[in-house]
C-alpha positions in Angstrom: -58.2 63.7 18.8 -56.1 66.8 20.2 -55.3 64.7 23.2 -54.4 61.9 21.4 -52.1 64.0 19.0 -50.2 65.9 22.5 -50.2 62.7 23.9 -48.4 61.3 21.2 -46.2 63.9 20.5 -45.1 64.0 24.0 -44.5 60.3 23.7 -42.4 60.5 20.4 -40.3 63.3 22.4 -39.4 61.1 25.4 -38.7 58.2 23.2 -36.6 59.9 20.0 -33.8 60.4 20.9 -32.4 56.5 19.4 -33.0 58.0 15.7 -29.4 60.0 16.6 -27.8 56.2 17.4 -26.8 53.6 15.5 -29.7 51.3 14.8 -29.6 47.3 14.0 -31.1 45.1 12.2 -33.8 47.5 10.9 -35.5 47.0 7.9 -34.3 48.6 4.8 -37.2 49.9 4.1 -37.9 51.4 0.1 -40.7 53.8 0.9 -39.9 55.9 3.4 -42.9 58.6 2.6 -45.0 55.8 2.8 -43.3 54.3 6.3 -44.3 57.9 7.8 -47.7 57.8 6.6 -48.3 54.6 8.5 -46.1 55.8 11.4 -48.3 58.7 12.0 -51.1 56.5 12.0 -50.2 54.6 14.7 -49.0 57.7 16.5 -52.5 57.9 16.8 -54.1 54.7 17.6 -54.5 53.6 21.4 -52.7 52.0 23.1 -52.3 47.9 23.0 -51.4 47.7 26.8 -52.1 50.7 29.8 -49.2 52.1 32.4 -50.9 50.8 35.1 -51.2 47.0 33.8 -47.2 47.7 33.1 -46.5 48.7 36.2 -48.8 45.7 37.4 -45.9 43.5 36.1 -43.1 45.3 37.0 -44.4 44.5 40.7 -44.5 41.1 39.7 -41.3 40.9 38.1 -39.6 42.9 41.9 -41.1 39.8 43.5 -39.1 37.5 40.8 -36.2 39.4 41.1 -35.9 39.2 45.3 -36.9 35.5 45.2 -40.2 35.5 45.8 -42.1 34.4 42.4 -41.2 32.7 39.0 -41.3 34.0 35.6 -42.9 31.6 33.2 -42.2 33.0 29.8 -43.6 31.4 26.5 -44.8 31.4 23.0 -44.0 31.1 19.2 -40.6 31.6 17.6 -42.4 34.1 15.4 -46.1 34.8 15.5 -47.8 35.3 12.2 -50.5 37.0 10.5 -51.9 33.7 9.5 -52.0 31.9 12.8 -53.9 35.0 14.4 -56.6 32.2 15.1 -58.5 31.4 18.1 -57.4 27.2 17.9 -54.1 28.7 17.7 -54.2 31.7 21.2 -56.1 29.2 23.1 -53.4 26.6 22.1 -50.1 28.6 23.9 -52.5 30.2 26.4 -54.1 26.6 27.9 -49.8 25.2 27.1 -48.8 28.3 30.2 -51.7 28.0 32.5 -51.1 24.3 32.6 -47.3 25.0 32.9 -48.3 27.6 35.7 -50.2 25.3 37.6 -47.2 23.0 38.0 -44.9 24.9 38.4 -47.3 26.9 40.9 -47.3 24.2 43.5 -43.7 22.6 43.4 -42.1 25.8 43.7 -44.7 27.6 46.4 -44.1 30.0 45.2 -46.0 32.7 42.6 -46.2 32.3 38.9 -45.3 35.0 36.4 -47.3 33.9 33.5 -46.0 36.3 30.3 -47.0 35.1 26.4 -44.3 35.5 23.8 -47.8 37.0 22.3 -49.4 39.9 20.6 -46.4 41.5 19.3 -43.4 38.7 18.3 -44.0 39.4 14.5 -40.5 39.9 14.0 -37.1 38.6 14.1 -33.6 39.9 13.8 -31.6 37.9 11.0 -27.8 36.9 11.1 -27.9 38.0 7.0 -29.7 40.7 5.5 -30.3 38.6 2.2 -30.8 35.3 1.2 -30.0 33.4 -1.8 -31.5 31.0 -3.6 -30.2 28.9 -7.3 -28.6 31.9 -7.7 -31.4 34.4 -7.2 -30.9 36.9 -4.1 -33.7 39.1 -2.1 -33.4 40.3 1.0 -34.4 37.8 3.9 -37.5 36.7 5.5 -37.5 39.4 9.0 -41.3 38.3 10.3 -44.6 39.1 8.9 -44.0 42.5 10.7 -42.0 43.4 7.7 -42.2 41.1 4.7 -43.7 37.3 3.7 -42.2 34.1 3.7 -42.6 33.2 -0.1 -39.2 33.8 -2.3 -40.6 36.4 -4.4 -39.2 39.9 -4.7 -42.8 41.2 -3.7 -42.9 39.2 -0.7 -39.8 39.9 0.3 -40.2 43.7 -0.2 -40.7 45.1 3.2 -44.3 46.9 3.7 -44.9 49.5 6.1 -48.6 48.2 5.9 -47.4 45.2 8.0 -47.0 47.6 10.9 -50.3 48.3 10.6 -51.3 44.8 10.5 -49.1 43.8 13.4 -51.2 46.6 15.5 -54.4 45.1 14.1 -53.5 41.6 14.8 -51.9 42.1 18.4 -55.1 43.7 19.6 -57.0 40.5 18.1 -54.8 38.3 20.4 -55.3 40.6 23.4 -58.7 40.9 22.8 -58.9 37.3 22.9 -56.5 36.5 25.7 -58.1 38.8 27.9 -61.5 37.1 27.4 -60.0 33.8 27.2 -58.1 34.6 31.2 -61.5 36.3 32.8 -64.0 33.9 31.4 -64.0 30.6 33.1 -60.9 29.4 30.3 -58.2 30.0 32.6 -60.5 28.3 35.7 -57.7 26.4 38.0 -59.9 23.0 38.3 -60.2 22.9 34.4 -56.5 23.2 34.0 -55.6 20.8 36.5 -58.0 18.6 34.6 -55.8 18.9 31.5 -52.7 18.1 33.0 -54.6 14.8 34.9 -55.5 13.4 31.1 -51.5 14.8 30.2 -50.3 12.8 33.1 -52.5 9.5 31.9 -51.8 9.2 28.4 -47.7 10.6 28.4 -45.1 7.5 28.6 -43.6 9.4 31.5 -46.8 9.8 33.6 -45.5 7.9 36.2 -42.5 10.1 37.0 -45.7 12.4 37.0 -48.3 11.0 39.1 -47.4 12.0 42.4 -47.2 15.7 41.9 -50.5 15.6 40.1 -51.7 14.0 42.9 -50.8 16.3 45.3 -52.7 18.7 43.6 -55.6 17.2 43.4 -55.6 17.0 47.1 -54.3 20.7 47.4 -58.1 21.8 45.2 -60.3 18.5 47.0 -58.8 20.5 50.2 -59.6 23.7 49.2 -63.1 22.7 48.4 -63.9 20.7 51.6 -62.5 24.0 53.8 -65.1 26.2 51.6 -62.6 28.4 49.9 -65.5 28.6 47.1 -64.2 30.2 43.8 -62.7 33.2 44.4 -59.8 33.9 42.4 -59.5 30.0 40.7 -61.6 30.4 37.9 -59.3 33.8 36.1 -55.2 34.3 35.9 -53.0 37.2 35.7 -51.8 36.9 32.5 -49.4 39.4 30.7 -47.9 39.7 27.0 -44.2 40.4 25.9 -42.1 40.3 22.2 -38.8 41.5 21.0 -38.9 45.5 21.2 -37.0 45.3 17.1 -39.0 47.4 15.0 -38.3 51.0 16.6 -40.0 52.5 14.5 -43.1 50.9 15.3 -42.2 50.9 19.2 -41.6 54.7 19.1 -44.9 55.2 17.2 -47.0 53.7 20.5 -44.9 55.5 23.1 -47.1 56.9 24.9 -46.6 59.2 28.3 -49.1 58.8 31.1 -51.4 61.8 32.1 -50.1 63.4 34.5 -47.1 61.5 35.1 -43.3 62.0 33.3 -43.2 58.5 32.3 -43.3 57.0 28.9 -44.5 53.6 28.1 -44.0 51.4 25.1 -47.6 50.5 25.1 -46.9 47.3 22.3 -46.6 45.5 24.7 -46.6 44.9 29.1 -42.9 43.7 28.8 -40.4 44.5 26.0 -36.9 42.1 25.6 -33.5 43.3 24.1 -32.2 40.7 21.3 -28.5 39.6 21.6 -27.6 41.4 18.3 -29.5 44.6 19.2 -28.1 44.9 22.8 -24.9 47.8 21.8 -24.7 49.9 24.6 -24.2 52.8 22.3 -26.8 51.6 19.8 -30.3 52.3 19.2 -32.4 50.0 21.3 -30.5 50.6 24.2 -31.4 54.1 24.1 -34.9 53.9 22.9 -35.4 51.8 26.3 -33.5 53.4 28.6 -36.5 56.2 28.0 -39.7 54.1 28.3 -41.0 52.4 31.8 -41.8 49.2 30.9 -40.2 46.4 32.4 -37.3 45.3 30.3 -35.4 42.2 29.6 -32.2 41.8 27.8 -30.6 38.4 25.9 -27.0 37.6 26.9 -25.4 34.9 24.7 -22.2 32.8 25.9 -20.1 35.8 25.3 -21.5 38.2 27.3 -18.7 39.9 30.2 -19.1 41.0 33.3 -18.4 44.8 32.0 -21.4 44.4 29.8 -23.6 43.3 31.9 -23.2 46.1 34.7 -23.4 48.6 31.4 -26.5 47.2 30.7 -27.6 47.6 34.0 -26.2 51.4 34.0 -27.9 52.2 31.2 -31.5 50.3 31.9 -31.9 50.4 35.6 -29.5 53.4 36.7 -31.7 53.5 39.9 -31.6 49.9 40.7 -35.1 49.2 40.8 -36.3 45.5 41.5 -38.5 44.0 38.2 -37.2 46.9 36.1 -34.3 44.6 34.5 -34.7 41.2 33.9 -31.6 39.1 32.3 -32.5 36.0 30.3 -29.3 33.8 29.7 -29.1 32.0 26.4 -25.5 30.6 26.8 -26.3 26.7 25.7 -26.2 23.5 27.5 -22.2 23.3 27.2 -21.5 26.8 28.3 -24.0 27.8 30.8 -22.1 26.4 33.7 -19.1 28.2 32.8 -20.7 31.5 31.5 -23.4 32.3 34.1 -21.4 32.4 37.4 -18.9 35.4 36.4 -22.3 37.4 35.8 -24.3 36.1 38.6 -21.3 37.1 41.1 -20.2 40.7 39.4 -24.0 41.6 40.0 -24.3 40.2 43.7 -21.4 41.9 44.1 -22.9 45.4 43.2 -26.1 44.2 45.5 -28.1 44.9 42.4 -31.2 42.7 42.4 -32.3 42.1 39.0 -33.9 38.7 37.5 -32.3 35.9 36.5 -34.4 34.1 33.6 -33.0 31.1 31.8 -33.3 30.8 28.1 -33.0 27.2 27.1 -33.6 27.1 23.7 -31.8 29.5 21.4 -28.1 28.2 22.6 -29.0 24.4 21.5 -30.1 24.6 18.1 -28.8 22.1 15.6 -29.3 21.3 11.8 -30.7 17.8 11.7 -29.7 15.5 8.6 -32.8 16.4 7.0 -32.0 20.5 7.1 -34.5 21.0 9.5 -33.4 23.3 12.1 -34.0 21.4 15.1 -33.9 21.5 19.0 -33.1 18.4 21.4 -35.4 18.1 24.2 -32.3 16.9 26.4 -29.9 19.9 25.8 -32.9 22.2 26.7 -32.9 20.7 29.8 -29.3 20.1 30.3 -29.1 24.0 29.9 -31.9 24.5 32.8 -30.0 22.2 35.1 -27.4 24.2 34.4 -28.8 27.2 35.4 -30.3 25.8 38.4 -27.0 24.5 39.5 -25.0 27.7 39.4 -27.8 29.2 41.2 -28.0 26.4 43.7 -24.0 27.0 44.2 -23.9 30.8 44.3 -27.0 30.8 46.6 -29.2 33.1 44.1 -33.1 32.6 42.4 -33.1 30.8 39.4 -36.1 33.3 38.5 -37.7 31.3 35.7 -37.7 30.2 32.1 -38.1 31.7 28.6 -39.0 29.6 25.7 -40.1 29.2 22.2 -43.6 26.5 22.3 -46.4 26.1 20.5 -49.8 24.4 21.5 -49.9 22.6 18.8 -49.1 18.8 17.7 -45.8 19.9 15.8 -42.4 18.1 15.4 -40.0 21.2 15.8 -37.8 19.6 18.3 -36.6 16.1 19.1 -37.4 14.3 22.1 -39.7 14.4 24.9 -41.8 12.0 26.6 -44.0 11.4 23.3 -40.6 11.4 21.5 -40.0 12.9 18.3 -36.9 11.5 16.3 -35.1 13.4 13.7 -37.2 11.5 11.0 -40.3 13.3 12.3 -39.4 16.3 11.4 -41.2 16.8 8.4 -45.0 15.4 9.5 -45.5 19.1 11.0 -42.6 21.3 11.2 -44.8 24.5 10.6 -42.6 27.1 12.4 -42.2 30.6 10.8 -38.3 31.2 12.2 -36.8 28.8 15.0 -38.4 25.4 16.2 -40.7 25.4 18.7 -41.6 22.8 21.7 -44.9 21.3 21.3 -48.2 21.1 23.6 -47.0 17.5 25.3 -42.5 18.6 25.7 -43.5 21.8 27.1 -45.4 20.0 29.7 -43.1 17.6 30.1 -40.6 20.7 30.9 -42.8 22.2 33.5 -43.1 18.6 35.7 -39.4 18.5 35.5 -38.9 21.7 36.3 -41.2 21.4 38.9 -38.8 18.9 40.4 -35.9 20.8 40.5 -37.9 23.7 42.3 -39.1 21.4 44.3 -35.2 19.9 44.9 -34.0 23.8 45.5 -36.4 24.2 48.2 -36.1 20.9 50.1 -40.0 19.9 49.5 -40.5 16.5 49.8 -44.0 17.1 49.0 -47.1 17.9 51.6 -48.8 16.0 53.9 -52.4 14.7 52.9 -53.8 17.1 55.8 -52.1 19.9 55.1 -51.6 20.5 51.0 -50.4 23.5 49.8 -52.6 25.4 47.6 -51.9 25.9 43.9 -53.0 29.5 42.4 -53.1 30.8 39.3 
């Protein structure tokens, strides 16, 4: 328990230094003895993730950022306590490795597989109350922090939810790692999914040849003896919204015998659009901690901000330290993206470029459903992939919200849902969601503009390339 309490000390004193800076969209929270109490505690716990699996992924994300791998990105809007199920973890998990085997083979290139898992419990909030036939509490922030219901109970924040959120992220990394080393994640069973995707989805056709490909790539495989080696686990790594700080702080932890800190919630920690002042909090807190770190730049992002947030997160310049995930919209990503993507070749810095498709394009349908088109989603990733293509930089991957579930979130997609299927199974806790068969149909056609980029016609039936995990 004494090194545990030194170790976390040492931790809290490499990573407190954002209490002295402005801090957003924090919850107000009412007990503040009681929010210590539970801070303490978790001062104390061990740690969700290890340094070395961290550093494990900022070598992965180097190779993203110097063009040599993808970033697959993915998960709920907003996990919650209730959903901490395995139907649900196997859901998103079996959603990316069948994404990753896809993508895998049309690119050639390495897939970063990263779950918006085991940690996205909450969200930052455009109001800090909400109001309801004249009633007013303070809004929903994630199951991190409060509940859903319209009670002023629910809606009281809890410092026991941090506790919960620990409790419930190491359920979902208990899980996922089992899930990735026990025969789940096994390349041949994947590919067997996406075959009966391919056969049953009204696009199939569009689909057929690249699954075919890879059938040839394994049937090759198998006839040369490769054996099993490496096909039946993946590399698999988790990531949320570094929000709470307090609860980030509270599992800093420094490394033995090293002088760096590591926000052990998590392998990979983003910075929200709202939360990314360069004299603010968050930016301090992770300035101070070695994980690898993404930030969210909206359409109005400059080119001065962005080299700020590079001064301030990677003052060394350290391929896979940084990683910048644009969220600028279908109509504005062409015209935002190459002023940044320029400034920053400029420099020579080499950070990655990740494209979020999904939080630019939201829409209220008729119904009040907040809603998603499938087509502007992918309007916005041609849209990255075209500047990219023009400016002669990697279009390093994808970020988005999906589920593995059967839901109707978002309209569109090969299976289409139309704005009057909303309501059969909108079931999101924040932001809609892509379901099981849109998210696969994202990864085919973004397996053909990969494939497009690098000039691949496809390989010849004696020589397939070989799809990993």
């Amino acid at each position: 328990m004494g090194n545990a309490t030194q170790e976390s000390e040492a931790g809290r004193q490499a990573a407190g230094t954002w209490r002295h800076r402005p801090a957003a969209q924090q919850p107000d929270w009412p007990d503040r003895a009681h929010l210590g109490a539970v801070v303490r505690r978790l001062s104390l716990a061990p740690p969700l993730v290890f340094a070395a699996e961290c550093e494990t992924l900022r070598r992965r994300m180097a190779s993203v950022a110097r063009g040599e791998a993808v970033l697959l990105q993915g998960g709920d809007c907003a996990e919650t306590f209730a959903r901490t199920t395995t139907e649900s973890i196997r859901g998103k998990l079996k959603t990316l490795l069948q994404m990753a085997v896809v993508l895998t083979h049309a690119a050639a290139l390495p897939i970063v597989k990263v779950g918006r898992m085991a940690g996205q419990y909450a969200k930052p909030r455009s109001r800090a109350a909400e109001e309801r036939g004249g009633t007013v509490l303070p809004v929903y922030r994630g199951d991190a922090v409060n509940g859903p219901e319209f009670t002023a109970e629910a809606r009281r924040p809890d410092p026991e939810r941090l506790r919960l959120m620990y409790e419930h992220s190491a359920m979902t990394l208990n899980l996922i790692r089992a899930l990735t080393t026990g025969g789940f994640a096994d390349l041949r069973r994947v590919h067997t999914w996406n075959q009966g995707f391919v056969a049953g989805s009204p696009s199939g056709e569009r689909y057929e040849r690249l699954a075919e490909e890879i059938e040839r790539s394994l049937a090759f495989m198998h006839a040369c003896g490769a054996g099993t080696r490496g096909l039946d686990t993946a590399e698999f790594f988790v990531s949320h919204e570094g929000l709470l700080l307090e609860y980030e702080a509270a599992l800093t932890r420094v490394e033995p015998g090293t002088d760096r800190a590591y926000a052990t919630s998590g392998h990979m920690l983003w910075i929200g659009e709202r939360t990314r002042d360069l004299d603010g909090a968050h930016i301090e807190f992770f300035s101070r901690v070695a994980n690898p770190i993404a930030v969210k730049l909206g359409p109005a992002t400059g080119a001065d901000e962005v080299m700020g947030l590079l001064d301030r997160l990677d003052p060394a310049r350290e391929p896979g330290r940084l990683t910048l995930v644009v969220r600028a919209g279908a109509e504005r990503v062409r015209d935002v993206l190459p002023t940044l993507v320029a400034k920053l070749q400029a420099e020579g810095a080499q950070v990655g470029w990740v494209c979020d498709p999904m939080h630019g394009n939201t829409i209220t349908a008729a119904s009040g459903h907040k809603t998603r088109r499938f087509d502007a989603v992918m309007d916005e990733v041609r849209g990255f992939f075209e500047v990219h293509r023009a400016l002669g930089s990697h279009p390093g991957g994808i970020h988005v919200e999906l589920t593995g579930d059967d839901v109707t979130e978002c309209v569109g997609g090969g299976h289409e849902v139309r704005p009057e299927h909303l309501h059969h199974r909108y079931e999101t806790a924040c932001d809609p969601r892509l379901n099981h068969t849109q998210s696969l149909d994202l990864a085919f056609l973004l397996a053909e503009m990969y494939r497009e980029r690098t000039g691949r016609a496809g390989p010849a039936p004696d020589a397939p390339s070989a799809p990993c995990q």
